[in-house]
C-alpha positions as a Markdown table, in Angstrom:
| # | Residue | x | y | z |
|---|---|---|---|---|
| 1 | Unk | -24.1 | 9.1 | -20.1 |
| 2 | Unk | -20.6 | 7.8 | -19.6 |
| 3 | Unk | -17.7 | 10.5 | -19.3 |
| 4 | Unk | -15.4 | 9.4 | -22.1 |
| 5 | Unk | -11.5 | 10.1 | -20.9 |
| 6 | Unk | -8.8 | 9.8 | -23.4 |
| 7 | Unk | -5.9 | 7.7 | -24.5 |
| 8 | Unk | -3.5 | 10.5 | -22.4 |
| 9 | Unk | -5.4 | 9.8 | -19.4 |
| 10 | Unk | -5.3 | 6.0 | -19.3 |
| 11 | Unk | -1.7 | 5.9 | -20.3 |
| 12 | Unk | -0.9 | 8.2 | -17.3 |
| 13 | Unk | -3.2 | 6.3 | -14.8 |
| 14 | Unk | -1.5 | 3.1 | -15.8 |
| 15 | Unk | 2.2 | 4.2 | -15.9 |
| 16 | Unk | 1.9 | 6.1 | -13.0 |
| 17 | Unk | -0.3 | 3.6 | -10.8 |
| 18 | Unk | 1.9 | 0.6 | -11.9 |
| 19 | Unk | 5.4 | 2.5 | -11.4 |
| 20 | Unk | 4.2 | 4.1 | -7.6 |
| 21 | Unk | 2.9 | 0.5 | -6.5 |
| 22 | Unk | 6.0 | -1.3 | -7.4 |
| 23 | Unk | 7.8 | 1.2 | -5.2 |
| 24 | Unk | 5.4 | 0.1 | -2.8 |
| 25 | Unk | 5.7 | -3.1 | -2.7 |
| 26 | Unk | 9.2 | -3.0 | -2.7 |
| 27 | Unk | 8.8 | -1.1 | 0.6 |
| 28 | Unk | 5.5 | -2.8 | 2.0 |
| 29 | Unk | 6.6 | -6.5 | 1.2 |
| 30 | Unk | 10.4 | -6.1 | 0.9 |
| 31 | Unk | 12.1 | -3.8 | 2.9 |
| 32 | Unk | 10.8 | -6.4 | 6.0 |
| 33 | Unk | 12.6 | -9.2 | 3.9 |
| 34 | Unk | 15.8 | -6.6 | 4.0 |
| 35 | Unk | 15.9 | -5.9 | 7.7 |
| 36 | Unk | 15.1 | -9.3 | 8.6 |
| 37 | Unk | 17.6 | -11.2 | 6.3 |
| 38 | Unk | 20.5 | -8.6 | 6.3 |
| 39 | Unk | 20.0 | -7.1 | 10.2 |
| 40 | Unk | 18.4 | -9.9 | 11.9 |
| 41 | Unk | 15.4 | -7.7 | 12.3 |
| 42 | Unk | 12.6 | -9.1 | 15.2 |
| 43 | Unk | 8.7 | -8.5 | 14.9 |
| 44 | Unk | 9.1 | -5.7 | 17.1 |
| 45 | Unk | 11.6 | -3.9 | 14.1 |
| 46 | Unk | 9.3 | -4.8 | 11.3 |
| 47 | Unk | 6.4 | -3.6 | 13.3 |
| 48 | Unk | 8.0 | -0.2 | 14.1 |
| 49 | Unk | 9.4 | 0.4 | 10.8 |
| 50 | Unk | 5.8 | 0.1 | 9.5 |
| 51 | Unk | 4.1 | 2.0 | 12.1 |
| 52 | Unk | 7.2 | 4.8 | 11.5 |
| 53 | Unk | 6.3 | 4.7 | 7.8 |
| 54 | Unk | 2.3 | 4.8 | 8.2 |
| 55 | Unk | 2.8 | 8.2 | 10.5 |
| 56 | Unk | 5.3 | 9.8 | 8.1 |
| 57 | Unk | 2.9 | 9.0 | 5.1 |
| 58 | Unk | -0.1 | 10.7 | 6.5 |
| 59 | Unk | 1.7 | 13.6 | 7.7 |
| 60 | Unk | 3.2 | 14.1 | 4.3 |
| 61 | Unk | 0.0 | 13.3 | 2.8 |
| 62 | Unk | -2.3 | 15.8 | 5.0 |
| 63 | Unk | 0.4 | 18.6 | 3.9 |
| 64 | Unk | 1.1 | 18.5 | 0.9 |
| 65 | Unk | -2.6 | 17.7 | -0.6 |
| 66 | Unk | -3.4 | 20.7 | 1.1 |
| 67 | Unk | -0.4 | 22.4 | -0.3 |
| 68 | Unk | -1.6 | 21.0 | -3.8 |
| 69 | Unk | -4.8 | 22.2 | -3.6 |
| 70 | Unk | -3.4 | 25.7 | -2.0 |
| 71 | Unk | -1.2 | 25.8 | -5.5 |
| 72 | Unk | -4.0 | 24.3 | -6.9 |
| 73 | Unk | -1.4 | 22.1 | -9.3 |
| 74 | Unk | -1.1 | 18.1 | -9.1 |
| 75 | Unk | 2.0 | 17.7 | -12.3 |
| 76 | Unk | 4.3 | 19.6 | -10.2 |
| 77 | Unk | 4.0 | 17.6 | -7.0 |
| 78 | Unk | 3.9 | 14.3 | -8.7 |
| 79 | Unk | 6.3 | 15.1 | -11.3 |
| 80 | Unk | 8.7 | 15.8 | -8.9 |
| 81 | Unk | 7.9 | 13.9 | -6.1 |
| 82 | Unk | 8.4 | 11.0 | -8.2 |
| 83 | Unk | 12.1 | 11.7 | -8.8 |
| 84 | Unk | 12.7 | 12.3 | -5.5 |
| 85 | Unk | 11.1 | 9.1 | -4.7 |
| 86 | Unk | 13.7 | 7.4 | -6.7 |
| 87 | Unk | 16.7 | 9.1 | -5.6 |
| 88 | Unk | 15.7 | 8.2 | -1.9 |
| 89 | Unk | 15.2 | 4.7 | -3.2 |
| 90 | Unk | 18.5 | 4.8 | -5.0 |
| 91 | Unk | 20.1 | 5.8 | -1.3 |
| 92 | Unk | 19.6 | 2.8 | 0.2 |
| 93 | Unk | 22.6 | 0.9 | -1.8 |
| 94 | Unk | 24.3 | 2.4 | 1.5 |
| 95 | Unk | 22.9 | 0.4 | 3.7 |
| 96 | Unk | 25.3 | -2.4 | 3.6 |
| 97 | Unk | 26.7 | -4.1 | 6.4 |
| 98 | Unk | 30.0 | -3.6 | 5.6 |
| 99 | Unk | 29.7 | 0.3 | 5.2 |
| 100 | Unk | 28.0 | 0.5 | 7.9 |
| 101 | Unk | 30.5 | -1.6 | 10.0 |
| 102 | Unk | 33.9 | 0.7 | 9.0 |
| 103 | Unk | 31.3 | 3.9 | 9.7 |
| 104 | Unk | 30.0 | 2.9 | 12.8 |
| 105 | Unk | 32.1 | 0.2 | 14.5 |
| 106 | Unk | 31.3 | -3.8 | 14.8 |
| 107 | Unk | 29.7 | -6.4 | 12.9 |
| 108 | Unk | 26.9 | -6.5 | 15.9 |
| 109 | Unk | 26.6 | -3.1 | 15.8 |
| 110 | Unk | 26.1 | -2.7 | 12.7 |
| 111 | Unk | 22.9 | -5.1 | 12.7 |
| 112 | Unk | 21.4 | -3.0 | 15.4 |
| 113 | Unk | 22.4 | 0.4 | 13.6 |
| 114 | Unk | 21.0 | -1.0 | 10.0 |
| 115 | Unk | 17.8 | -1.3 | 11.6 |
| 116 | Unk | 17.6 | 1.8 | 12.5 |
| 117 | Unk | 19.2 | 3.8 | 9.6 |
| 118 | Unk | 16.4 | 1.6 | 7.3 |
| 119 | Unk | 13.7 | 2.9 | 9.4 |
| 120 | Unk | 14.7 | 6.5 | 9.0 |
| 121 | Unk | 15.5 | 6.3 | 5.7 |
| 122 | Unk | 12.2 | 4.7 | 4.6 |
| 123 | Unk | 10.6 | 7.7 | 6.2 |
| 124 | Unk | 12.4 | 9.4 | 4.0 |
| 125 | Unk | 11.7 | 7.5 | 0.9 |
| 126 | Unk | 8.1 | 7.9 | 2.5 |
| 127 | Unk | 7.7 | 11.3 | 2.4 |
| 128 | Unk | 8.1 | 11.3 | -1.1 |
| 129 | Unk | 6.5 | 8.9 | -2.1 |
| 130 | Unk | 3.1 | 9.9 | -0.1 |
| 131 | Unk | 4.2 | 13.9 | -1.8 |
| 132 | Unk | 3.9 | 12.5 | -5.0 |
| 133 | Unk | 1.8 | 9.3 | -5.2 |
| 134 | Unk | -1.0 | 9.5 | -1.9 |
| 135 | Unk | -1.4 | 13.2 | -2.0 |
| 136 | Unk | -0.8 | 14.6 | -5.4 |
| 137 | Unk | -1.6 | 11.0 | -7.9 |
| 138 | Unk | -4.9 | 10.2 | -6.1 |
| 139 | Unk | -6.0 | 14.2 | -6.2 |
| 140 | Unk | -5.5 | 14.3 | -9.4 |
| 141 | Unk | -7.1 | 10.9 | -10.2 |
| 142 | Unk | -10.3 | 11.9 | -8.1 |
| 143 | Unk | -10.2 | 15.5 | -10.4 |
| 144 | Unk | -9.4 | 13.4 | -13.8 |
| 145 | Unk | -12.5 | 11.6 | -13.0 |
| 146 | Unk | -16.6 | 11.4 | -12.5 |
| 147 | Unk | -19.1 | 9.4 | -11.1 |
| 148 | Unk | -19.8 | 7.7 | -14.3 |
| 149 | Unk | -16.2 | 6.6 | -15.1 |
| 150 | Unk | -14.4 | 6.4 | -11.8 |
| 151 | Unk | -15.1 | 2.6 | -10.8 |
| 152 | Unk | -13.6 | 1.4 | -14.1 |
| 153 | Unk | -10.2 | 3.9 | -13.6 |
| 154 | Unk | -10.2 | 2.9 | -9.7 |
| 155 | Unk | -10.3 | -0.9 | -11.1 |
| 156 | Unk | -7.0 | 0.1 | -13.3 |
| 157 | Unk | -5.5 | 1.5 | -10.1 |
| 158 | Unk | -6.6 | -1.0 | -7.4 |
| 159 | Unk | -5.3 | -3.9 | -10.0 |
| 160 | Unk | -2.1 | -2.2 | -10.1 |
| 161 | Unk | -0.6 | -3.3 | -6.0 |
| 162 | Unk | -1.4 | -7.1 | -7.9 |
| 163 | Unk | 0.3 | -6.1 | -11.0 |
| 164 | Unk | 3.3 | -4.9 | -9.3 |
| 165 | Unk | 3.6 | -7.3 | -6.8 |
| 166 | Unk | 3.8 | -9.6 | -10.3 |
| 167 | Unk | 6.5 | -7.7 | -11.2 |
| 168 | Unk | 8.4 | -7.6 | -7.9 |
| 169 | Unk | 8.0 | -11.2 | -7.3 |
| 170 | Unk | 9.7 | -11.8 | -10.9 |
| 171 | Unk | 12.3 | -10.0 | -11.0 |
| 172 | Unk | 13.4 | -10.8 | -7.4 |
| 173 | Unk | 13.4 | -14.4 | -8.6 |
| 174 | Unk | 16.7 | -13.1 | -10.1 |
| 175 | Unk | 18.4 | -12.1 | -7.2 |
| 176 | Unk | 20.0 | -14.1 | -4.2 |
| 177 | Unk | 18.5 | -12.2 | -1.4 |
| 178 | Unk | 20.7 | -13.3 | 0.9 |
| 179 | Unk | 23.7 | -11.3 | -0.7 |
| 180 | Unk | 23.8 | -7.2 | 0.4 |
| 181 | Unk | 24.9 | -6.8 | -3.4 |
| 182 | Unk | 21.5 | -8.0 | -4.6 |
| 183 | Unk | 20.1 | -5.4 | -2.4 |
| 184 | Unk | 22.1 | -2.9 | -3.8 |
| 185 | Unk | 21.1 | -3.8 | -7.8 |
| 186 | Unk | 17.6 | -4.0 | -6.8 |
| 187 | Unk | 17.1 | -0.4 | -4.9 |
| 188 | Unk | 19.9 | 1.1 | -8.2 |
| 189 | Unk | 17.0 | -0.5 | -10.8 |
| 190 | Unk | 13.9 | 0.6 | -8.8 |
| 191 | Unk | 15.5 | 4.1 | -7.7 |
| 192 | Unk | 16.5 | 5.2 | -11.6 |
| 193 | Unk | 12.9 | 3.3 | -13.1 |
| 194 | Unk | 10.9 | 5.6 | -10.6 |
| 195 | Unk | 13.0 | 8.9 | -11.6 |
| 196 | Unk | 12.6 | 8.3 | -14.9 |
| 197 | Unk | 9.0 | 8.0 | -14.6 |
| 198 | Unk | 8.6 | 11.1 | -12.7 |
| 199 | Unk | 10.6 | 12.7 | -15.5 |
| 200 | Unk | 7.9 | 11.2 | -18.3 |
| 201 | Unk | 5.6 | 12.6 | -16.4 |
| 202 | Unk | 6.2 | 16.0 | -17.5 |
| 203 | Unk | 5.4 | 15.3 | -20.6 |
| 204 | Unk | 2.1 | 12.8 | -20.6 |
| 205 | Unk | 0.1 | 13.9 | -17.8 |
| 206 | Unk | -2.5 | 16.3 | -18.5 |
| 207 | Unk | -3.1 | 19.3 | -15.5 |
| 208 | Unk | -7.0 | 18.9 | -14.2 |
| 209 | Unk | -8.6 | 22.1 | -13.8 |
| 210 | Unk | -8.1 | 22.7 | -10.3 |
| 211 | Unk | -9.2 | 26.4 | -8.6 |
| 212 | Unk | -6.5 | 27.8 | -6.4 |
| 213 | Unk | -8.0 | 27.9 | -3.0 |
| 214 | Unk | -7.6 | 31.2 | -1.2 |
| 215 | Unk | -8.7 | 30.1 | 2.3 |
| 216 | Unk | -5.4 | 30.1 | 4.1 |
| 217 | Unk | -3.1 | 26.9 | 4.2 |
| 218 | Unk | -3.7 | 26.2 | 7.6 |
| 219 | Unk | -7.3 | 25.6 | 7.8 |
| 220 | Unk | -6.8 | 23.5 | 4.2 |
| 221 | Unk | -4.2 | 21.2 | 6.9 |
| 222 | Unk | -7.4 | 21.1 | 9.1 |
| 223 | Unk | -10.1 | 21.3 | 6.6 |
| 224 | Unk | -10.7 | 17.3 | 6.7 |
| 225 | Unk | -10.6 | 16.5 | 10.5 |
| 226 | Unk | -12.7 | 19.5 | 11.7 |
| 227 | Unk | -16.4 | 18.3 | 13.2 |
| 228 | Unk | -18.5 | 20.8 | 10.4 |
| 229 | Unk | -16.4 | 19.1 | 7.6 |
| 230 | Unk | -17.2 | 15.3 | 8.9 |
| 231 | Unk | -20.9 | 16.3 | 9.0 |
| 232 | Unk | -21.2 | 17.9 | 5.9 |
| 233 | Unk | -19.8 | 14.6 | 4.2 |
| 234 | Unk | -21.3 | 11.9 | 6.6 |
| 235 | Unk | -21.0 | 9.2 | 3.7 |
| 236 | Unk | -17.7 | 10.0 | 3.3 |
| 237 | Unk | -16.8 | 9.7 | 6.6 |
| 238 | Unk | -18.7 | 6.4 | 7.4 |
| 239 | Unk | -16.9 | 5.1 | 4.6 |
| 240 | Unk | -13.4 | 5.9 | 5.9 |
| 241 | Unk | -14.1 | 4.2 | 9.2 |
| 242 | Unk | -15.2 | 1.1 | 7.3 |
| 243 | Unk | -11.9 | 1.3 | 5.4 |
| 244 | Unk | -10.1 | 1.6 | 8.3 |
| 245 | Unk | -10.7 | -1.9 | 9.8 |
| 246 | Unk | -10.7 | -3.1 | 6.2 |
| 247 | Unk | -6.8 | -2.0 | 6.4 |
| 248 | Unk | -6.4 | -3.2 | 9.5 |
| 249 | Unk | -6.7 | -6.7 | 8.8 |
| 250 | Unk | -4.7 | -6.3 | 6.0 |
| 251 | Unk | -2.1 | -4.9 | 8.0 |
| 252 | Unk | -1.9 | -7.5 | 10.4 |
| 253 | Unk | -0.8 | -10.3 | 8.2 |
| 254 | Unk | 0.9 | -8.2 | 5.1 |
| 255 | Unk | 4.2 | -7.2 | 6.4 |
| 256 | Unk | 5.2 | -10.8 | 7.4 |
| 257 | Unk | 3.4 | -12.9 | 4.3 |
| 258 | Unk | 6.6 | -13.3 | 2.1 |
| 259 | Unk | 8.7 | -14.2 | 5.4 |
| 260 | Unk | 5.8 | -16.6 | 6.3 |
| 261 | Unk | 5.8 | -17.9 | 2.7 |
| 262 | Unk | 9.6 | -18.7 | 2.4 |
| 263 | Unk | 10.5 | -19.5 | 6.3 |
| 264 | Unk | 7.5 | -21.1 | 8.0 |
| 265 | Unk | 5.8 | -23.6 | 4.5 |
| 266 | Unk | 9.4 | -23.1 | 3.3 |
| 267 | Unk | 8.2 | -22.4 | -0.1 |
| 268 | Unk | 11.3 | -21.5 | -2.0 |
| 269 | Unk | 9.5 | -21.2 | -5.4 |
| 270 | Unk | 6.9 | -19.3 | -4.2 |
| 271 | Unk | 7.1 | -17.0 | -6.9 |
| 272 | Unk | 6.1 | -19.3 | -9.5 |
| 273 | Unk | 3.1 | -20.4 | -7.1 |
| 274 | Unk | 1.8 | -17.0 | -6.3 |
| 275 | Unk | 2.3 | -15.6 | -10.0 |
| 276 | Unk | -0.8 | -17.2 | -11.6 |
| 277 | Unk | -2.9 | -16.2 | -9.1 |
| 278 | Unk | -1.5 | -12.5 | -8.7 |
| 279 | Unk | -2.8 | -12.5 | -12.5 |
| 280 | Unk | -5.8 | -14.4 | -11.9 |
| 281 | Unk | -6.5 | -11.5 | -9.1 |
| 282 | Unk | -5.6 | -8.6 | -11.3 |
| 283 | Unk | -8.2 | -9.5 | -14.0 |
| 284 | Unk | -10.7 | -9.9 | -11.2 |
| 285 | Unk | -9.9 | -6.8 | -9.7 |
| 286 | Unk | -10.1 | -5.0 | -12.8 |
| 287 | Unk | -13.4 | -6.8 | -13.8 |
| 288 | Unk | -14.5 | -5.6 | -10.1 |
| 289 | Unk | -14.5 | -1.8 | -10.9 |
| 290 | Unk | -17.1 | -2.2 | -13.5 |
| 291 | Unk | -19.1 | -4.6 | -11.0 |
| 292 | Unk | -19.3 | -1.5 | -8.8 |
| 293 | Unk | -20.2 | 1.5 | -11.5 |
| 294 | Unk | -23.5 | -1.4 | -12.2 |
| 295 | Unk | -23.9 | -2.1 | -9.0 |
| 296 | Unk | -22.9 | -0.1 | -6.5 |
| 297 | Unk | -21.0 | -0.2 | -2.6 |
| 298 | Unk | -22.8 | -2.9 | -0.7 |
| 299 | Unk | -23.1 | -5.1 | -3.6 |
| 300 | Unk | -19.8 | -5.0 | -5.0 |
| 301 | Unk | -18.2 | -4.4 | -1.0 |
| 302 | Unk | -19.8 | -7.6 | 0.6 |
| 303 | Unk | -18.7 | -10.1 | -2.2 |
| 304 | Unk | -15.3 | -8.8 | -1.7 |
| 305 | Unk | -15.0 | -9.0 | 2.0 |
| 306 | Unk | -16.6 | -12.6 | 1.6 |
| 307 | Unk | -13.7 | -13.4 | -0.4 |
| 308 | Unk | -11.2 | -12.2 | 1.7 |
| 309 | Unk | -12.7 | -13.8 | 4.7 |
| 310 | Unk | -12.3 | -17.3 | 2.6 |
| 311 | Unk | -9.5 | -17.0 | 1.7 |
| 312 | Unk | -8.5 | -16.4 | 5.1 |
| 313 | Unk | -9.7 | -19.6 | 6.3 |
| 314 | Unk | -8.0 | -21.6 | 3.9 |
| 315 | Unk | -4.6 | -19.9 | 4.4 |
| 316 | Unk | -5.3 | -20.5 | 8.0 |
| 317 | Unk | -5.9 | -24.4 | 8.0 |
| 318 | Unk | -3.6 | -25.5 | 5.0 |
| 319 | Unk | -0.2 | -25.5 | 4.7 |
| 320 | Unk | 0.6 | -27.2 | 1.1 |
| 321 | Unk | 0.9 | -26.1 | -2.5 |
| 322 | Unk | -2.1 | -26.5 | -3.9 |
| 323 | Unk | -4.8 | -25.0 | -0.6 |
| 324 | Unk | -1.9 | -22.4 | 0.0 |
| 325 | Unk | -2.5 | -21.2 | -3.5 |
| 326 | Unk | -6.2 | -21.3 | -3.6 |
| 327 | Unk | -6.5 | -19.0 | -0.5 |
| 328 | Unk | -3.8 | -16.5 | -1.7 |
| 329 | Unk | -5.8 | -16.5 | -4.9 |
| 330 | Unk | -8.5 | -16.0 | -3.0 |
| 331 | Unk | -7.2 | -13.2 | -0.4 |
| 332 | Unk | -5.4 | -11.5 | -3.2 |
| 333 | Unk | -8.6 | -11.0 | -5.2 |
| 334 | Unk | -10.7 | -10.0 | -2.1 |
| 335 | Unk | -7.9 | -8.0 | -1.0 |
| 336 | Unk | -7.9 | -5.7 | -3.9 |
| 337 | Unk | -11.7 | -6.3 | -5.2 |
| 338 | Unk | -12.3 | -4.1 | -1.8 |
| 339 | Unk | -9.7 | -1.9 | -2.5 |
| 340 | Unk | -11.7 | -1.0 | -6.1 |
| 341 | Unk | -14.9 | -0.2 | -3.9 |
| 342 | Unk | -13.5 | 1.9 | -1.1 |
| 343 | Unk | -11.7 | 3.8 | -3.8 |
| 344 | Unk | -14.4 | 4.7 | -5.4 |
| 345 | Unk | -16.8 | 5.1 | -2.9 |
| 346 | Unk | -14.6 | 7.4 | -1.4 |
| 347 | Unk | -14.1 | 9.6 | -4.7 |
| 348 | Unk | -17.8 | 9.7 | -5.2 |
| 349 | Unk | -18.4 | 11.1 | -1.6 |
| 350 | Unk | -15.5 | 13.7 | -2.1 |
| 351 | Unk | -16.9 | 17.0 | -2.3 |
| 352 | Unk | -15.2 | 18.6 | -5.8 |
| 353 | Unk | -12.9 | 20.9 | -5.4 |
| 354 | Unk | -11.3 | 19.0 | -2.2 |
| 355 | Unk | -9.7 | 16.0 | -3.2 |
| 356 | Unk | -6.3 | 17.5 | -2.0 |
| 357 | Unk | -7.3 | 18.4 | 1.1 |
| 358 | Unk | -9.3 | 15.4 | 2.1 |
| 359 | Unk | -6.4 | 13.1 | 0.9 |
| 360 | Unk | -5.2 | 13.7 | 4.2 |
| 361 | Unk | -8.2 | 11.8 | 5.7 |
| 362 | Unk | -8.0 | 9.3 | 3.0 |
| 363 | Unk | -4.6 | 8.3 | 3.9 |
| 364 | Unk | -4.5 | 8.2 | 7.7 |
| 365 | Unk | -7.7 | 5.9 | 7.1 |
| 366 | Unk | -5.7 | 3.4 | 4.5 |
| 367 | Unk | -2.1 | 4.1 | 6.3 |
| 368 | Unk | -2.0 | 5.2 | 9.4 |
| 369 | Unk | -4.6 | 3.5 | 11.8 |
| 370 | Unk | -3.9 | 0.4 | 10.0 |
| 371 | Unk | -0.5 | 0.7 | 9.8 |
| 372 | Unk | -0.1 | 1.2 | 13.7 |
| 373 | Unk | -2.6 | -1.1 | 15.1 |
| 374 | Unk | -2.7 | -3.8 | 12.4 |
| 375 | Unk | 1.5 | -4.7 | 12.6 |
| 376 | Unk | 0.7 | -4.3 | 16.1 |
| 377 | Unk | -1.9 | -6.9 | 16.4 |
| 378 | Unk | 0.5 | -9.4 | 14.5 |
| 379 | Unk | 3.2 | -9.0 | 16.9 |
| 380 | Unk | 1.1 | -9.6 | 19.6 |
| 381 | Unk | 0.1 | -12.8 | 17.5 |
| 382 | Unk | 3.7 | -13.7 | 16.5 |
| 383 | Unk | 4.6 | -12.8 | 20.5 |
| 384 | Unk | 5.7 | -16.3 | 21.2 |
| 385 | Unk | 6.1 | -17.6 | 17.5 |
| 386 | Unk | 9.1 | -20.4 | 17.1 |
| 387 | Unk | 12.4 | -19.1 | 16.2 |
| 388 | Unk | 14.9 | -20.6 | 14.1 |
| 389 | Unk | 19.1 | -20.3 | 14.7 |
| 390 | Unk | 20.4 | -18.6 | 11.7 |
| 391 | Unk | 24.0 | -19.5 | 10.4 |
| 392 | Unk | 25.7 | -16.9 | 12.2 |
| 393 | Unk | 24.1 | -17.6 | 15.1 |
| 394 | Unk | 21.5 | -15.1 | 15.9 |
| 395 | Unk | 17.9 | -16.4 | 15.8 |
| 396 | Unk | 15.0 | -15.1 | 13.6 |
| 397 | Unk | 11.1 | -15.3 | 14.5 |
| 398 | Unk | 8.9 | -17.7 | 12.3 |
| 399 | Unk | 5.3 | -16.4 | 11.8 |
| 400 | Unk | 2.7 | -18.4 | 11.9 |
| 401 | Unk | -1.1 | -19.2 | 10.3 |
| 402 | Unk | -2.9 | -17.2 | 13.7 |
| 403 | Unk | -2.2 | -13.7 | 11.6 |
| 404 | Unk | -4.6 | -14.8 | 9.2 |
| 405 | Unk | -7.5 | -16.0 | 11.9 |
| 406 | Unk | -6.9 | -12.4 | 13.6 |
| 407 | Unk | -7.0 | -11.0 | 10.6 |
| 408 | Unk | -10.3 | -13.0 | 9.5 |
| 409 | Unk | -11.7 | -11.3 | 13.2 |
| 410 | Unk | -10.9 | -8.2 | 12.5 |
| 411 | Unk | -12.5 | -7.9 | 9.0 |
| 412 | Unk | -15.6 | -9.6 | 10.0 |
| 413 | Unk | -16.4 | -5.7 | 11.8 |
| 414 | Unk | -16.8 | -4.5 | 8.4 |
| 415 | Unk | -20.0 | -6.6 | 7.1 |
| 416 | Unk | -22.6 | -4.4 | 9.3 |
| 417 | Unk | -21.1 | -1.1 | 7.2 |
| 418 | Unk | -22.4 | -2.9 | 4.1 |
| 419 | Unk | -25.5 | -4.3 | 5.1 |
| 420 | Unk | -26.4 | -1.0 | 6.6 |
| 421 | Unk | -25.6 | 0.8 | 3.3 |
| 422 | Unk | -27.5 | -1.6 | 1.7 |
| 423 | Unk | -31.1 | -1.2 | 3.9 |
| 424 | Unk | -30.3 | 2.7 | 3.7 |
| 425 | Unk | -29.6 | 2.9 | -0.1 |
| 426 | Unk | -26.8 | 4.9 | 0.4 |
């Protein structure tokens, strides 16, 4: 029988999941769009600031979900992480050129210096994020949850990066992002709306029961990388490493999409392009959790990754309105379909009682891997992309369609996970 969970729940899941991933987004999509329009940042920048990110966000992630689970209390660490998140977020009004340029010295310098303080200061803004959203949100999610319910909650969460990226896309039609002061209202309105969230939080989230662990904190750091753990939870495990190269083809094309969107098709209303199918995707995605509490991993799994690998193809041989929109449609919903169905395979195979501690694992699988090899595989791609002259001079790099065919290669790996599931009945 179904585990009912109550209006409390839902209203945390959704205000919580919506509020983290536009943060996110804002990070994952935009600050790339930041150092490349206001520091003439290369590939090489955008790749390292993601890489920098991905390692700070598993760190965080493995010590503080074992922290968590130590304390044996999620409200306090998301709570607070959250308006910590937003006062990082709120920080980066400072990166101007123009404050950076009577602080440190010349105009040129300052470019080279504002990619640098961004990358640092996103680690930052990383760490407590990951504190309160990978480690402390998704423990609590996986603890707030069962087998019976948790593909239709993971549907509300994996439907959430769409949602957001909704929201984001909307509101930044707003803004001139070519102007530092735009910057500086965007990161002011996304720095207090996450602080006040965290501050909510207090209030509407309801504490799982979680035991205290008494083993000492440093074998909770360890407890999800050491060889007895990974055999004890073999499914678990085999579905990480599926994940992995799942994320890594994201990864290779994500970082650069909005650049390739607005520089390379030249696609200056993109917004109002990519909005219907962001919401076309959501429903799907939401739709897709259920698909997977009927039917289970390799059913739900393969349709998603056959989706994605369309709407590859189509994103890789088109280049007007119409095609570009039915493949981000496309890639969108196969994007996040598969994120529902690692999600929750992943929080089925979690033994309870160590969801903290096995966030770590969770996170270097979804961040850190992907987020070092996949950017790196696009620069390698984008190597010896055209440039384009900018007005001051400088020139800019303009990706091209290959990050979606090396993209479409990598996830291809992933089929044989399903199809092995499938014959095993895992």
């Amino acid at each position: 029988m179904k585990t009912k969970l109550g209006v409390r729940f839902w209203l945390a899941l959704t205000i919580f999941s919506l509020m983290g991933q536009i943060a996110w987004v804002v990070e994952n999509m935009y600050f790339n769009v930041f150092i490349y329009k206001m520091f003439n940042a290369s590939a090489g920048d955008i790749s390292n600031m993601v890489m920098a990110s991905a390692i700070t966000a598993t760190l965080t992630t493995v010590f503080m979900g074992a922290l968590s689970d130590k304390i044996g209390k999620r409200k306090l660490f998301i709570c607070t992480g959250y308006i910590l998140w937003g006062i990082s977020i709120f920080s980066f009004v400072l990166l101007r050129e123009d404050i950076i340029s009577k602080t440190f010295g010349t105009t040129l310098t300052a470019a080279t210096i504002g990619v640098s303080l961004t990358i640092i200061l996103d680690c930052v803004m990383t760490f407590f994020g990951s504190t309160a959203n990978d480690a402390a949100f998704n423990a609590w999610l996986t603890d707030s949850t069962d087998q019976t319910n948790r593909g239709a909650a993971e549907g509300i969460n994996a439907m959430m990066p769409l949602v957001s990226i909704l929201v984001v896309f909307g509101g930044f039609m707003f803004f001139d992002l070519e102007k530092a002061s735009s910057w500086s209202l965007i990161f002011t309105i996304i720095g207090v709306l996450v602080t006040a969230i965290g501050i909510i939080g207090f209030f509407i989230i309801k504490e799982p029961s979680v035991t205290p662990v008494k083993e000492s904190y440093i074998k909770g750091i360890i407890y999800g990388f050491r060889p007895q753990t990974i055999k004890q939870n073999t499914k678990l495990y085999i579905s990480l490493l599926a994940f992995i190269i799942f994320n890594i083809s994201i990864q290779i094309f994500m970082p650069y999409l909005i650049i390739y969107y607005e520089v390379t098709l030249k696609m200056t209303d993109y917004v109002l392009i990519m909005a219907p199918a962001i919401i076309i995707a959501s429903v799907v995605t939401a739709f897709w959790g259920k698909v997977y509490d009927k039917k289970g991993f390799a059913f739900s799994g393969i349709i998603a990754v056959f989706t994605l690998i369309l709407g590859y193809i189509i994103l890789f041989f088109t280049t007007s309105t119409a095609p570009v929109f039915l493949g981000s449609l496309l890639m969108m919903s196969g994007y996040l379909a598969g994120m529902a169905v690692f999600g929750a395979v992943i929080r089925d195979n979690t033994p309870e009682g160590f969801s903290g501690r096995l966030q770590g694992v969770r996170i270097f699988s979804q961040v850190l891997i992907p987020g070092v090899v996949g950017p790196k595989i696009g620069e390698m791609v984008l190597k010896n992309a055209d440039r384009i002259t900018n007005n001051d001079g400088t020139q800019s790099f303009v990706p091209n369609q290959y990050i979606f065919l090396a993209a479409l290669i990598a996830v291809v790996l992933v089929i044989p996970f399903f199809i092995n599931r499938k014959r095993s009945k895992i």
